[in-house]
N, C-alpha and C positions, 0 to 999 in steps of 0.2 A: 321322883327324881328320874331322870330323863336316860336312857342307857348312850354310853359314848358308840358315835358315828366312826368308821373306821373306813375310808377311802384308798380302795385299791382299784390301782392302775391294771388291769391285766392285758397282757397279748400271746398268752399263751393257754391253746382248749386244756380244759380240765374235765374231769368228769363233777366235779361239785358248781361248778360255774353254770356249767348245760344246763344241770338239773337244776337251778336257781334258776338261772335265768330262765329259764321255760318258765316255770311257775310264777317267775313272778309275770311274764309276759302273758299268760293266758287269765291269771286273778282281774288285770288293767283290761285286755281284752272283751274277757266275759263279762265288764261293767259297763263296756263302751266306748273306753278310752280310744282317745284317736291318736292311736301311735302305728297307723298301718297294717293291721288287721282286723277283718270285719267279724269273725269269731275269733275265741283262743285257736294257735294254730300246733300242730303234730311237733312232735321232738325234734321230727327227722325235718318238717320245714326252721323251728327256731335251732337246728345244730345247723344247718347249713347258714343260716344269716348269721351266726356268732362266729363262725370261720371265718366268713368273709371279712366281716367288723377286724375282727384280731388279726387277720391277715392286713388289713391296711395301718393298723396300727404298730404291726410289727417293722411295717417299710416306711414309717415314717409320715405315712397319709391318713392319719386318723386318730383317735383317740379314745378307749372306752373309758368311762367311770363308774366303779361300783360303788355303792353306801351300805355297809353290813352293819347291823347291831345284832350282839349276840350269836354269832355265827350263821345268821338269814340274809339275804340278798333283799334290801327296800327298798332302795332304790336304784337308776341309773342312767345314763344319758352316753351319746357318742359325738363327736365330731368328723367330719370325713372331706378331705382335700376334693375339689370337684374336680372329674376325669380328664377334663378336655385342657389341651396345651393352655389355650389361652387364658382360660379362668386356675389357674395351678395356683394363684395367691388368694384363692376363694375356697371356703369350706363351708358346707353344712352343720348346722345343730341340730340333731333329729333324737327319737327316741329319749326324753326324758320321760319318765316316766317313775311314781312313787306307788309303795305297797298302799292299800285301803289303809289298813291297819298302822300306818306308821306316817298317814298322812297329818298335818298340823302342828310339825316338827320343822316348816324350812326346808324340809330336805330337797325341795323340788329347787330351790333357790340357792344351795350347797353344793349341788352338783353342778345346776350351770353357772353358777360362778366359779367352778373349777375349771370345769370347760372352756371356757372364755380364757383363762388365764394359760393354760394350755396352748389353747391355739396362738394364743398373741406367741406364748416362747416358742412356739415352730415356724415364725414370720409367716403366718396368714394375714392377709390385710384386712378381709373383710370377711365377717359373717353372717350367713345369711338361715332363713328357718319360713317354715312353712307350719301353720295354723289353722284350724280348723275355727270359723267363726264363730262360731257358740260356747267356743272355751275362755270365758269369761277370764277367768282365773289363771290361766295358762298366759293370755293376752297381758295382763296384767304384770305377773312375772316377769318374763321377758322387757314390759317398760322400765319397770325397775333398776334392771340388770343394763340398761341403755342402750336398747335396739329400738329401732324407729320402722313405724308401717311406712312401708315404699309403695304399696298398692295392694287390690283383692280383686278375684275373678269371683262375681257374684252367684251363687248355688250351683257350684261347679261338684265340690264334694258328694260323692253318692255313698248313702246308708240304705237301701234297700229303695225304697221310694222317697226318700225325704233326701235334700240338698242344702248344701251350706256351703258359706262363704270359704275361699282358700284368700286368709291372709298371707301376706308377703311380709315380713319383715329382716331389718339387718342393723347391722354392728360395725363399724370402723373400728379395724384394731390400730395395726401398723402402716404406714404412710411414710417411706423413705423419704430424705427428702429431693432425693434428685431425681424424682417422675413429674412427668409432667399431664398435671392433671386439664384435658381437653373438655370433659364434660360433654355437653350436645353441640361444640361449634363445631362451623365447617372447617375443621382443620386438621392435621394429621395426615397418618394415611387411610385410604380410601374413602376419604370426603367426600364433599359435593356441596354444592350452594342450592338453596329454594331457586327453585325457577320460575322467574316472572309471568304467569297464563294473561292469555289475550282477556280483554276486558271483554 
């Protein structure tokens, strides 16, 4: 029998949070996981990136998810509004990531479907993720979930001397209906039309 999954929202540092999350972030780490560090990393680098996370979450720009069973931190995943004025109806899904131990539970697929449902109630319109090509499994997920590959830069990803693909992929949440979607034509502002070259 399966222990109950217990999803907490936090945006505020703890000291049981750090400590979890460190741990769980260096167990994914030192297996290989491609969530952004190439070994498990120091307390003092995962407290500084769990501030930052909960600080954007606390203004509105982000979203952490935790998954506890039995008091242990297995899994979890973030959302985060991208910086720049223009893209502010765009977030990232980064950092999901599940314990060894507690993997083949869904949970990878629990949380970002939390995520997702998350972002759509803060009016994000679209999201988007980046993927490391060899994560089978990871790629797969995400289809699932209804994100579609928009492109990859081919063995861009560095592991020491080995390279792999950075998939692109993305999510339409919300779509007002009174924007007016341009697409690639020449129109809007700062257009321009193909210009005819001499034969």
């Amino acid at each position: 029998m399966q222990t109950e999954v217990d999803l907490v929202w936090p945006t505020d540092m703890t000291g049981e949070l750090a400590e979890h999350s460190h741990a769980l972030i260096g167990t994914v780490a030192d297996l290989g996981g491609a969530i952004g560090w190439m070994s498990p990393p120091s307390r003092a680098e995962t407290d500084e990136w769990l501030a930052g996370v909960l600080a954007s979450a606390a203004a509105g720009d982000g979203a952490m998810c935790t998954a506890w069973q039995d008091g242990r931190l297995v899994a979890m995943g973030l959302w985060r509004r991208d910086e720049a004025s223009y893209f502010r109806h765009m977030a990232e899904l980064a950092k999901i990531m599940v314990h060894p131990q507690a993997r083949g539970g869904r949970l990878g697929h629990v949380v970002t479907q939390a995520l997702i449902a998350s972002a759509s109630d803060a009016g994000i319109e679209t999201l988007q993720l980046g993927v490391r090509g060899n994560n089978h499994l990871a790629i797969q997920l995400y289809k699932e979930a209804g994100f579609v590959e928009w492109g990859r830069l081919p063995d861009v990803i560095e592991v020491g001397d080995e390279r792999f693909d950075d998939v692109r992929m993305y999510l339409k949440l919300n779509r007002p209906a009174h924007l007016i979607m341009h697409g690639s034509r020449p129109s809007g502002p700062g257009s321009s039309a193909r210009r005819p070259r001499p034969a």
